[in-house]
C-alpha positions as CSV (number, residue, x, y, z in Angstrom):
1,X,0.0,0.0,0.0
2,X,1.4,3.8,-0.4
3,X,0.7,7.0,0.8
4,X,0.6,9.9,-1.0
5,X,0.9,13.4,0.6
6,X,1.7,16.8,-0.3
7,X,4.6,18.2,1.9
8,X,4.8,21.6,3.5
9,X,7.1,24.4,3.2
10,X,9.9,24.6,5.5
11,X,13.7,25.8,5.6
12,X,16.3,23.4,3.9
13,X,17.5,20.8,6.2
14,X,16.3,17.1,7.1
15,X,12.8,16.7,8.3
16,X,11.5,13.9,10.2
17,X,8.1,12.1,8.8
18,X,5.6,10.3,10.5
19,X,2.2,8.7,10.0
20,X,-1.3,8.6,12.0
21,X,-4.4,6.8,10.6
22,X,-6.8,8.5,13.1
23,X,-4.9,11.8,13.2
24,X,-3.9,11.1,17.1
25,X,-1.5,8.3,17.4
26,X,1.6,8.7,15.3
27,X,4.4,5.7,14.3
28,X,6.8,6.1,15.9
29,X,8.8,4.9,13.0
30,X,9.7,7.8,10.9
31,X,11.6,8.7,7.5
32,X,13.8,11.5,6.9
33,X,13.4,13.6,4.0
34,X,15.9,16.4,3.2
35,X,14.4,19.8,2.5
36,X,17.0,21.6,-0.3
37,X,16.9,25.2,-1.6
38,X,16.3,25.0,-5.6
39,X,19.6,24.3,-7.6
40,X,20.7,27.6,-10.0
41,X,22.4,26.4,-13.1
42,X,25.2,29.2,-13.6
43,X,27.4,27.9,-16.1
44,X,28.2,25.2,-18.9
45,X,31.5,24.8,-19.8
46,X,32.3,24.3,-23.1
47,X,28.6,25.8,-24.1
48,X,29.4,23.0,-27.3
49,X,29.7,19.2,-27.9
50,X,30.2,17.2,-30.7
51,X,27.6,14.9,-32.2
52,X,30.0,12.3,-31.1
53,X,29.5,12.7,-27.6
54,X,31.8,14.9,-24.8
55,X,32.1,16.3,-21.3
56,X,30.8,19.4,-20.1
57,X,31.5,21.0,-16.6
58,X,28.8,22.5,-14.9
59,X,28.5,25.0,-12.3
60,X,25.3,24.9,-9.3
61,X,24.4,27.2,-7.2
62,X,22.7,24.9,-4.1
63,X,24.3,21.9,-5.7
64,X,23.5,18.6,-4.4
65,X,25.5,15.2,-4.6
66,X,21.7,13.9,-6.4
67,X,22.5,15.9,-9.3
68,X,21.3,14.7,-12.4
69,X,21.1,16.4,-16.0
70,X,19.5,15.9,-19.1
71,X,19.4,18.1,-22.5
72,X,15.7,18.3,-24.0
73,X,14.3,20.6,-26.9
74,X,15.7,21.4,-30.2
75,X,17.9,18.9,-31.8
76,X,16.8,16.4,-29.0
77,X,13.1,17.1,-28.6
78,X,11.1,17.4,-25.5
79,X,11.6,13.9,-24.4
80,X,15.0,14.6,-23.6
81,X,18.3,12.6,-23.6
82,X,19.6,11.6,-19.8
83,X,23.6,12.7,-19.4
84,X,26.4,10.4,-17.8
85,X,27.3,11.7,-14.1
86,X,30.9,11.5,-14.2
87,X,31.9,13.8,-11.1
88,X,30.2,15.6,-8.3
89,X,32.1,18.2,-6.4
90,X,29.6,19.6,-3.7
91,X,32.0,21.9,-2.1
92,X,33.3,23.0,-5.9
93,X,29.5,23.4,-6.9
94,X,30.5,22.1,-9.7
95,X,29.8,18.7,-11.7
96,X,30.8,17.3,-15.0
97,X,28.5,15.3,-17.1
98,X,29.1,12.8,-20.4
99,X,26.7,14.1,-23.4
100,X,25.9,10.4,-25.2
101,X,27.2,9.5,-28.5
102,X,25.2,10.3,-32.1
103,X,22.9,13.4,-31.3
104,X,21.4,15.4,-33.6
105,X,23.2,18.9,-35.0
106,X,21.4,21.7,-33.3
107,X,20.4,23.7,-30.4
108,X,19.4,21.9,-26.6
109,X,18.8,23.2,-23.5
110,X,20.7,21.9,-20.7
111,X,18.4,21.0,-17.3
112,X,19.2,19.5,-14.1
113,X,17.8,17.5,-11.0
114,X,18.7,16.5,-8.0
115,X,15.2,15.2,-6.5
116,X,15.5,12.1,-9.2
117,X,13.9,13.6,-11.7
118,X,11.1,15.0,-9.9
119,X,11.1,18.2,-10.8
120,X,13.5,19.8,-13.7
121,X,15.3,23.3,-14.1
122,X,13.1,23.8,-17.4
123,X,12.7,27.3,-17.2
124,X,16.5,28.2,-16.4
125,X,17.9,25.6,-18.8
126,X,21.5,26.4,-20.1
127,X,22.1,26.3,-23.8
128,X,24.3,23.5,-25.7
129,X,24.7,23.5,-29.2
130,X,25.8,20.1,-30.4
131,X,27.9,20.3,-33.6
132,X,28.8,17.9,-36.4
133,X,32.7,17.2,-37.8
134,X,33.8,20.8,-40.0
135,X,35.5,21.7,-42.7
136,X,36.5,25.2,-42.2
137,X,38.3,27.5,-44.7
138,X,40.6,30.7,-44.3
139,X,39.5,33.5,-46.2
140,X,42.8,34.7,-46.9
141,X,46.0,32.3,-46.1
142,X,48.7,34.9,-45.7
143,X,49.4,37.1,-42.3
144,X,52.2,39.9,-41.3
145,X,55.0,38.9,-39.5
146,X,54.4,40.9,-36.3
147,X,50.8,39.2,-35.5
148,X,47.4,40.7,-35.6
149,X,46.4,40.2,-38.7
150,X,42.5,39.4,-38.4
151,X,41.2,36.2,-40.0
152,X,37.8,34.5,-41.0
153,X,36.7,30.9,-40.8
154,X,34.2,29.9,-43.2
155,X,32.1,27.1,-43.1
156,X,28.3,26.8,-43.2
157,X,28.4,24.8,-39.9
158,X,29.8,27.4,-37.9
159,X,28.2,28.6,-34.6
160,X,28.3,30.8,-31.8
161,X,30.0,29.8,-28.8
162,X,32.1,30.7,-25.7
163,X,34.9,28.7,-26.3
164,X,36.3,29.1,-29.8
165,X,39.4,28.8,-30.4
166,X,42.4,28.4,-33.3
167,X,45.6,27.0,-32.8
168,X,48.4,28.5,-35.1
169,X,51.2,26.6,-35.1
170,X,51.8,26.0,-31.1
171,X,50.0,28.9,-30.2
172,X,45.9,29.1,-29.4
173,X,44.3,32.0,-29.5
174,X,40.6,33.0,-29.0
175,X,38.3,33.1,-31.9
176,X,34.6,34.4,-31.9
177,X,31.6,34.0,-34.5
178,X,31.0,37.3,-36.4
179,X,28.1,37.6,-38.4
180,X,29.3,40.2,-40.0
181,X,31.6,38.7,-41.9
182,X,30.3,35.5,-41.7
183,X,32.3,33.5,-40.0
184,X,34.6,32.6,-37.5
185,X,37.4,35.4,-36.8
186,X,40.7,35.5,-34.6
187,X,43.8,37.8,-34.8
188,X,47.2,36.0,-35.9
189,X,49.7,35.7,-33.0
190,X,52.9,37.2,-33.6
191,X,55.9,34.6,-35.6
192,X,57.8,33.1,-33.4
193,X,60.5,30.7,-35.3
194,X,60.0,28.0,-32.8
195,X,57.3,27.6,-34.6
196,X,56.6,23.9,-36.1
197,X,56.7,24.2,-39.8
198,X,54.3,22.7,-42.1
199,X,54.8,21.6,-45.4
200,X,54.7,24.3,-48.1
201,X,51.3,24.1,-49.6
202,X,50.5,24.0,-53.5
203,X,48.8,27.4,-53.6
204,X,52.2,28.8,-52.2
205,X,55.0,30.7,-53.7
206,X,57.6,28.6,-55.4
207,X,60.4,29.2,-53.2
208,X,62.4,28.4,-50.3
209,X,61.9,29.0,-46.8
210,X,64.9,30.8,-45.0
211,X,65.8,33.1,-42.4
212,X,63.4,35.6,-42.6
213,X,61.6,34.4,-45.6
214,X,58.3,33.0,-45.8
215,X,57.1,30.4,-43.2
216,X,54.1,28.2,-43.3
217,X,52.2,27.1,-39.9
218,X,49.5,24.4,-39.2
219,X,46.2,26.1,-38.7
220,X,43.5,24.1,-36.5
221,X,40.2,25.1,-35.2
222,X,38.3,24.0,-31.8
223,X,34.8,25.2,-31.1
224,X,34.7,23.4,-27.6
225,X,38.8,23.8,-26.9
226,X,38.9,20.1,-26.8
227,X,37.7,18.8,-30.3
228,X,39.8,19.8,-33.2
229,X,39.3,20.3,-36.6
230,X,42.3,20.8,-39.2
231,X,41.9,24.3,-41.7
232,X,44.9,24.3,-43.4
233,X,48.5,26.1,-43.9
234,X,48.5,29.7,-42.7
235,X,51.8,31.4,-44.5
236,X,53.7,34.1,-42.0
237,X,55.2,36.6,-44.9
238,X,58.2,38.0,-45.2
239,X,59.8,41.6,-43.4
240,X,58.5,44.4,-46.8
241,X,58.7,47.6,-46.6
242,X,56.6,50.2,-48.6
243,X,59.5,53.1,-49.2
244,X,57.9,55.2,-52.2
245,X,55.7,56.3,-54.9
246,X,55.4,57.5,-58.8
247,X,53.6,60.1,-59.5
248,X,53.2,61.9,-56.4
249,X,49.8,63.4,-57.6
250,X,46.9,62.8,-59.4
251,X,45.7,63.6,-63.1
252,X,43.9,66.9,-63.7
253,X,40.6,66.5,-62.8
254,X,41.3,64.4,-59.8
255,X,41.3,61.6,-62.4
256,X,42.6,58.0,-61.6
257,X,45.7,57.7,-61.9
258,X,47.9,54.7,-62.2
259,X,50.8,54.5,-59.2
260,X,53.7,52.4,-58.7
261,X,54.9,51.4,-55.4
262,X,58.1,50.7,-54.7
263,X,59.2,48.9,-51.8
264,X,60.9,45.3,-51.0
265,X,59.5,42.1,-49.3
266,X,56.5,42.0,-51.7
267,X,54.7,38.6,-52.3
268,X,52.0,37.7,-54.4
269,X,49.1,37.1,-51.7
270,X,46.3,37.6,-54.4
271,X,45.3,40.4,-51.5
272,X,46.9,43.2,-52.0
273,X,45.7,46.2,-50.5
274,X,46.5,49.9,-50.5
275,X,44.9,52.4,-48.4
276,X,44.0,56.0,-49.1
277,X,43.3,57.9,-46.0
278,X,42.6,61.5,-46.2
279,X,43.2,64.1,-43.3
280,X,39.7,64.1,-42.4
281,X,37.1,61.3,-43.5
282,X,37.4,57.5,-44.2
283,X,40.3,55.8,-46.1
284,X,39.5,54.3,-49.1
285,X,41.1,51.0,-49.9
286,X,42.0,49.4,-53.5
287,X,43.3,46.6,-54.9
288,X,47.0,46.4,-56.0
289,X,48.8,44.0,-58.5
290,X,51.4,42.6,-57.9
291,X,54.5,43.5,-60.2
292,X,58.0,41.8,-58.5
293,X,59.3,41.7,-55.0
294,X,60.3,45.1,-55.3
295,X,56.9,47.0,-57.6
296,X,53.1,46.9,-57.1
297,X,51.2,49.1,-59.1
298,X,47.5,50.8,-57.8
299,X,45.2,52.8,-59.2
300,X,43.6,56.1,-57.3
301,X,40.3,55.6,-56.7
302,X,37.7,57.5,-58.7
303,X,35.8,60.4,-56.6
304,X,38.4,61.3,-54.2
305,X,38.4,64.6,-52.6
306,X,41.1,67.2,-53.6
307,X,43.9,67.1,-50.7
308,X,46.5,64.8,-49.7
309,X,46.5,61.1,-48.8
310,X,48.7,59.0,-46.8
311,X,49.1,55.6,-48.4
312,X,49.3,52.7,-46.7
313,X,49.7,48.8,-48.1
314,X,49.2,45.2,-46.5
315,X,50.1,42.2,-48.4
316,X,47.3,40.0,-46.5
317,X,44.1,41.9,-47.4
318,X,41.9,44.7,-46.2
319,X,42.0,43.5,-42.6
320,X,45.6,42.7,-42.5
321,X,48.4,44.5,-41.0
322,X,49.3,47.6,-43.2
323,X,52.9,49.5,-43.6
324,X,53.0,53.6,-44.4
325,X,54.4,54.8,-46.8
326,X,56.5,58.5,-45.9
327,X,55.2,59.8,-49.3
328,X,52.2,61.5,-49.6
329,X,49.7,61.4,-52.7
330,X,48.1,64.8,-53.5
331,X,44.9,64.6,-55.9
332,X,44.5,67.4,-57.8
């Protein structure tokens, strides 16, 4: 036979239960039940997990050694998919959790227990967004030699999350999703020649690597900092300098004008980019072409303001790092 009875508020702590059938005389047999204050989820660390399966870390306010957690709603559906306890630290308030093998890509929301299911933190749920293997690209493959050169993963898989990261050469760095540019980006670290080399890759330049010279890097990518997904060869250029220009000014009329830039260092990126900043507005940036390691050649934008511009270049695209040159371009 059972007994079903609705209990009454009180503090958290162990209460003492016992029964009367005439409401006078009570057992004196009695069970304990423990009285808890609600659990607060407060963090999931990493916020991702491979279809594959994975750990995550979680951190409870109120946490009790009972703790139990599931991941219910979108990829998963409202039935929900019970998680592996693999460690409670009550003192830590923190537990970690196994997320079961082949799950579908997608949002869930991660909930937790610890009356045994009873009663679930539905509302409060923490979000976990399980992804598949990726593929992702680098939008341009080439990056200064003195670091922060700012990069873009693509990949039609990508996803926000907390803990992106990309690991060039022996270095990680963080990485966030931008939907800007519609990706994944992250700022090169600068080269540092202990570097482990990778091979040179078939879209490189034809030449040797040497002291100074061009140096190619593994490039990996880890939305969860433990999985990791391989992108490619990232290619540190060479030490250039941009030291001059021909002709100093523009055609009459403020016409475009073709300009060659001297210099040395230059590679053939594909991404070659000079900027026109004026002394008051927004640069303009244009295309350059490449010419030999010494000449690029540019043409002035059409519509620029009369006045003077400082020229700038950067081998590795618009968002790369970009050298001055000490010559000014006047348009006329």
């Amino acid at each position: 036979r059972t007994l079903a009875f609705m209990s009454p508020p009180m503090p958290p702590g162990t209460a003492l239960v016992r029964v009367a059938i005439n409401g006078q005389q009570f057992a004196e047999q009695a069970l304990r039940i423990t009285y808890y204050s609600p659990p607060k989820l407060i963090e999931v660390v990493p916020d991702s997990v491979p279809i594959q399966g994975g750990r995550v870390t979680v951190s409870v306010e109120n946490i009790l050694a009972s703790i139990q957690a599931r991941i219910r709603g979108g990829a998963v559906g409202d039935s929900g998919l019970a998680l592996n306890t693999v460690s409670v630290d009550v003192e830590g308030g923190t537990a970690e959790f196994e997320v079961p093998g082949e799950v579908q890509v997608g949002p869930a929301s991660l909930e937790i227990s610890v009356d045994a299911g009873q009663t679930w933190t539905e509302e409060h749920g923490l979000s976990l967004y399980l992804f598949p293997p990726l593929k992702p690209t680098l939008d341009i493959n080439y990056a200064h030699r003195g670091g922060n050169s700012l990069k873009v993963l693509k990949e039609d898989g990508l996803f926000a999350a907390r803990s992106l990261t990309v690991r060039v050469g022996n270095v990680t760095v963080p990485a966030k999703f931008d939907i800007a540019r519609g990706g994944v980006t992250f700022n090169t670290p600068p080269f540092d020649p202990a570097m482990p080399r990778a091979p040179r890759p078939s879209w490189a330049a034809e030449e040797e690597e040497e002291e100074g010279g061009l140096a190619y890097v593994a490039l990996s990518f880890s939305p969860d900092n433990k999985a990791s997904f391989a992108v490619g060869t990232l290619c540190y250029l060479k030490e250039f300098s941009f030291d001059n220009i021909k002709p100093v000014k523009s055609g009459k009329a403020a016409a475009p004008t073709a300009i060659t830039i001297t210099g040395s260092g230059f590679t053939d990126t594909g991404s070659l980019v000079v900027r026109f900043q004026p002394e008051e507005g927004a640069a303009v940036f244009e295309e350059a072409s490449f010419g030999s390691e010494t000449s690029l050649s540019v043409t002035s934008p059409e519509g620029l303001e009369r006045g003077p511009y400082q020229l700038a270049l950067a081998l590795d695209g618009q968002h790369g790092v970009f050298e001055e040159c000490g010559t000014a371009f006047t348009v006329v």
